[in-house]
C-alpha positions in Angstrom: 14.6 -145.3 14.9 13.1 -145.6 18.6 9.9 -143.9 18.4 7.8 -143.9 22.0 4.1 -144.4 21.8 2.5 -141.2 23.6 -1.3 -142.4 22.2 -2.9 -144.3 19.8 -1.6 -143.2 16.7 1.1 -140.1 18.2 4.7 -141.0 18.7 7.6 -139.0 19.9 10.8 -139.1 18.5 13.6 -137.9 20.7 16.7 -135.6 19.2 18.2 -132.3 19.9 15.2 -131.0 18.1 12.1 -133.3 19.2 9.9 -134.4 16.6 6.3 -136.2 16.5 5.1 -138.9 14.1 1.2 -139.2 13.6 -0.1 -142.2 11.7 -2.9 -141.3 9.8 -6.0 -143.9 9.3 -4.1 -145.1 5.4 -1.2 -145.7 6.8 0.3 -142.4 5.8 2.6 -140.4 8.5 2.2 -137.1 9.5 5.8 -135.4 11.1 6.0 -132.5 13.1 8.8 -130.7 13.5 11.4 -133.2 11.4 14.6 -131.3 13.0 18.3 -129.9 12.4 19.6 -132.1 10.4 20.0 -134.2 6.8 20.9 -137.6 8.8 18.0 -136.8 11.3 15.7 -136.0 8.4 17.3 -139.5 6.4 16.5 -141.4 9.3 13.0 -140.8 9.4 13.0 -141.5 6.1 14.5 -144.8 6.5 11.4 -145.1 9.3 9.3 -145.2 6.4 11.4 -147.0 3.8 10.9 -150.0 6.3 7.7 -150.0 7.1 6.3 -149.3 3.8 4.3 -146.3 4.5 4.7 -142.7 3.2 5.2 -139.4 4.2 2.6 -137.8 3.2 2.3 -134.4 5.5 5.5 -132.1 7.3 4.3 -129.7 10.0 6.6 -127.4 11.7 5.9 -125.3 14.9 8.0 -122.6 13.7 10.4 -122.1 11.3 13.6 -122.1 12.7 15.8 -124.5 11.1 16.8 -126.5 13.8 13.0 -127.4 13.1 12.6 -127.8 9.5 16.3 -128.6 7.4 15.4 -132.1 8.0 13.5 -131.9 5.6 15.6 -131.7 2.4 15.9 -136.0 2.5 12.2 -135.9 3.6 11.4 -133.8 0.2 13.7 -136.1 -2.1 11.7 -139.3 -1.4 8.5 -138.1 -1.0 8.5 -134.8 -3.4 4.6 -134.3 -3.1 4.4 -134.6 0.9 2.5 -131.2 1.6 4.7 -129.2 4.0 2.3 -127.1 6.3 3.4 -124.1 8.2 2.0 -120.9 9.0 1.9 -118.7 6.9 4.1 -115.6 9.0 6.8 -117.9 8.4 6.3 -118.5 4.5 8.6 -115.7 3.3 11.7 -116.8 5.5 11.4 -120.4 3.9 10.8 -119.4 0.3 13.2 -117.0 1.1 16.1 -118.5 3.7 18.7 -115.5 2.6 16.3 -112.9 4.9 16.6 -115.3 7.8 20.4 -114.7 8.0 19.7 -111.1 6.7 17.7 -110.2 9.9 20.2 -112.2 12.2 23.1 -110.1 11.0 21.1 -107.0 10.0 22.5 -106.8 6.5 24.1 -109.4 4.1 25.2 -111.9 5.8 29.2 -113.0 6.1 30.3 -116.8 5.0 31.1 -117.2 8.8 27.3 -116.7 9.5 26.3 -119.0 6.8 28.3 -121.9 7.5 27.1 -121.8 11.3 23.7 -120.9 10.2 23.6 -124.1 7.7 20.6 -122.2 5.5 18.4 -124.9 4.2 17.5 -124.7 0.4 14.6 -122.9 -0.6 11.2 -124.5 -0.4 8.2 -123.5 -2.5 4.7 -124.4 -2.4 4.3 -124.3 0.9 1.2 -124.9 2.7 -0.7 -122.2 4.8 -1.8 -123.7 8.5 -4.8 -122.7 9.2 -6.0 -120.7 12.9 -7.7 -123.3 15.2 -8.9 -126.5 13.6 -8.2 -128.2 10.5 -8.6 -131.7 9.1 -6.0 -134.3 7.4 -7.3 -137.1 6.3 -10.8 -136.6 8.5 -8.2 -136.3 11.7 -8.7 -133.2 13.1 -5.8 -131.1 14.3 -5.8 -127.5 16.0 -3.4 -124.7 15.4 -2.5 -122.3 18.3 -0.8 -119.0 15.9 1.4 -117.1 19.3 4.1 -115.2 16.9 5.9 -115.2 20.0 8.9 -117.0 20.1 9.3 -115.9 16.2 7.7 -114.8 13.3 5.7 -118.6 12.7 5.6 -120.2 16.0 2.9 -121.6 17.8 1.2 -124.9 19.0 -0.4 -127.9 17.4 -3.0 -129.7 18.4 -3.7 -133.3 18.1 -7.0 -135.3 17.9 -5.4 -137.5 20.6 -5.2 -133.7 23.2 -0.6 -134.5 22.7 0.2 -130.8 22.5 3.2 -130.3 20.0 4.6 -126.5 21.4 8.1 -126.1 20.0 10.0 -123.6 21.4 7.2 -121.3 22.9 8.0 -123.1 26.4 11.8 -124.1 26.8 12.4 -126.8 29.4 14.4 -125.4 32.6 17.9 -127.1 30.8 17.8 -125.2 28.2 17.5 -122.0 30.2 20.1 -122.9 32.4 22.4 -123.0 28.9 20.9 -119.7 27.3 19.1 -118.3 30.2 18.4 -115.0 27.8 15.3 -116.4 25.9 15.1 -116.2 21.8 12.0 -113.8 21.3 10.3 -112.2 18.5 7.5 -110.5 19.8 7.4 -110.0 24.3 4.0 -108.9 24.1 2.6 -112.0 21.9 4.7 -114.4 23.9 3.8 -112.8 27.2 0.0 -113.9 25.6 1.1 -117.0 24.5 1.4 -118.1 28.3 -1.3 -116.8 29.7 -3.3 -118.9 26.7 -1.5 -122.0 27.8 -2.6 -121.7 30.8 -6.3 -122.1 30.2 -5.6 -124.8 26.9 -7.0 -128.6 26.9 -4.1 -130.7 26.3 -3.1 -133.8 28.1 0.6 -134.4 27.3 3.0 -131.7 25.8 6.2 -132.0 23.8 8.8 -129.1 24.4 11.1 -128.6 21.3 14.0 -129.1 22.8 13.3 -131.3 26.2 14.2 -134.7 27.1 10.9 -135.9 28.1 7.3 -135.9 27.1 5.4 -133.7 29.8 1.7 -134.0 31.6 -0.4 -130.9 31.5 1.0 -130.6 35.2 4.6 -130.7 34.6 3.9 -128.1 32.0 1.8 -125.6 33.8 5.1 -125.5 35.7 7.1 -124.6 32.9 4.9 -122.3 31.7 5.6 -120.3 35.1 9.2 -120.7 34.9 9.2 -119.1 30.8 7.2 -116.3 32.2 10.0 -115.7 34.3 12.8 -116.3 32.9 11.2 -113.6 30.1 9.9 -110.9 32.6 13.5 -111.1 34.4 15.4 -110.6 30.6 13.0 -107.8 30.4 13.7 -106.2 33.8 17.5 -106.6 33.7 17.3 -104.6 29.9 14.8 -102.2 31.3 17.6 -101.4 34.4 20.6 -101.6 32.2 19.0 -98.4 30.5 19.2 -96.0 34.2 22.0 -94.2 31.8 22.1 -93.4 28.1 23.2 -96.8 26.7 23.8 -98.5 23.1 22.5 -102.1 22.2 25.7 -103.6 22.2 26.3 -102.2 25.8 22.9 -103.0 26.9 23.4 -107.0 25.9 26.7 -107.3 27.1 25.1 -105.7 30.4 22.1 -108.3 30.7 24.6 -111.3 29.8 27.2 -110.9 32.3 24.2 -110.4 34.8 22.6 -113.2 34.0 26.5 -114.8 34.2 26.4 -116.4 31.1 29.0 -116.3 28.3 27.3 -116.5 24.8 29.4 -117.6 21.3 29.3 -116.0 18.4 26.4 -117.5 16.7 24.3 -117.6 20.1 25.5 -113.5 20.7 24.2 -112.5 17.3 20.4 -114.7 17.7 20.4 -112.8 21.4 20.9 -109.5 19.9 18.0 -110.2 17.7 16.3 -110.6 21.1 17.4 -107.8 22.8 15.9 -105.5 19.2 12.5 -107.2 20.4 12.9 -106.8 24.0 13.7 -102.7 23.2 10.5 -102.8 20.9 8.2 -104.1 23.9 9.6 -101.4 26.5 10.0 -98.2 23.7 6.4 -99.0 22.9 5.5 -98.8 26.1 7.1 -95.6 26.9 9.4 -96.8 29.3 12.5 -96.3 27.2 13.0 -93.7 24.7 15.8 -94.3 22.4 17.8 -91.2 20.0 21.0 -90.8 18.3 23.8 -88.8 20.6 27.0 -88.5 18.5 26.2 -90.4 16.2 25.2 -93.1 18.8 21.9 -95.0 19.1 21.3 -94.6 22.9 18.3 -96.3 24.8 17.3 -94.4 27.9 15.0 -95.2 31.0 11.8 -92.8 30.7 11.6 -90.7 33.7 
């Protein structure tokens, strides 16, 4: 496993899903985000296997599972390592059937399970604190947003690496999905303008293929603003005429000229329910049911 050294004792380890590895001052090893998958999740594992150390904390950024169902092998050797997480999150975990509830608004079919891969249920969890915290006398900082979903938000290390998962999405990524995955627009609208103004020195971007200076990611932060405000605009103009969801999405996909799968369609419509929220709350839509219809319309 190629880990690259970021600062004294924080390491990146590259993936789909990126994950960090603090070493703690016994030898122990803090993860951060362990990723997608059991062979990801085996091979950090195998990290430690090798060089006789243990796994003693798991923190995740959110709680997504392309950012925790790594850690099934993780709990199997190590079943006391204390699994931290805020605690918005705790009930999706505990619970991974709602997850796939909410995605599908109802019970979810086989099809959406087998492409959702739900991890098993984890108890016990541990409840991240707001701002700092200490492991092991190393202290840590947690940033709660509730942006990007229910959980998300930033982590802090002693050595100023800023661990963000997928609060900022690195410009590849929008060039993929260019409709971002939101949970709440007005708390990730917040979430930027904080990042903006935060001490970090180096930031790691869930899915990115590179560690980032504070620079590089003041930059991104201006390009997730807006990539967001111009998801927002495009729903907000797709509503000139009484319109349903379904419409609507299709509406901001083709004019973003992007072509979503099934999976992907269903996590965006998710998205568009939040982006709806943010403008009805505002007053700039007003939604009612025409023929038995659930129509969004522009507020004149």
């Amino acid at each position: 496993m190629k880990l690259r050294q970021l600062s004294e004792n924080t390491y990146l380890l590259r993936g789909g899903t990126n994950s960090g590895i603090y070493k703690l001052p016994s030898g122990n090893i803090v993860v951060i985000d362990p990723g997608l998958s059991a062979g990801r999740g085996k091979k950090i594992v195998n990290y430690a296997q090798e060089n006789n150390i243990k796994i003693s904390h798991v923190i995740a950024t959110h709680e997504h599972a392309d950012h925790i169902n790594a850690l099934e092998p993780i709990i199997d050797e190590f079943p006391d390592v204390e699994i931290y997480i805020d605690p918005h999150g705790h009930y999706l975990i505990e619970n991974p059937d709602s997850m796939l509830a909410y995605i599908n608004c109802g019970l979810p079919s086989q099809k959406i399970i087998n492409l959702a891969r739900p991890m098993q249920t984890i108890k016990n969890l541990k409840a991240l604190p707001n701002g700092e915290f200490q492991i092991e006398g190393v202290n840590f900082e947690w940033i709660y947003y509730g942006g990007h979903s229910a959980a998300s938000g930033g982590l802090i290390t002693d050595n100023k690496v800023l661990f963000i998962g997928d609060t900022l999405v690195a410009p590849t990524i929008y060039d993929k999905y260019p409709f971002p995955v939101v949970y709440d627009v007005q708390k990730q609208y917040h979430a930027i303008e904080h990042l903006r103004n935060l001490h970090f020195e180096t930031c790691i971007i869930g899915h990115a293929k590179k560690a980032f200076t504070k620079d590089e990611c003041l930059e991104i932060i201006d390009l997730t603003y807006k990539y967001i405000n111009d998801s927002v605009e495009i729903v907000l103009e797709a509503t000139k005429t009484p319109i349903s969801r379904h419409d609507i999405l299709a509406y901001t996909l083709n004019k973003l000229k992007v072509e979503y799968k099934y999976y992907e369609y269903l996590i965006a419509m998710t998205s568009l329910g939040s982006i709806l929220t943010y403008l009805s709350d505002r007053d700039l839509v007003q939604d009612e049911i025409i023929n038995n219809q659930h129509l969004y319309k522009m507020t004149t």
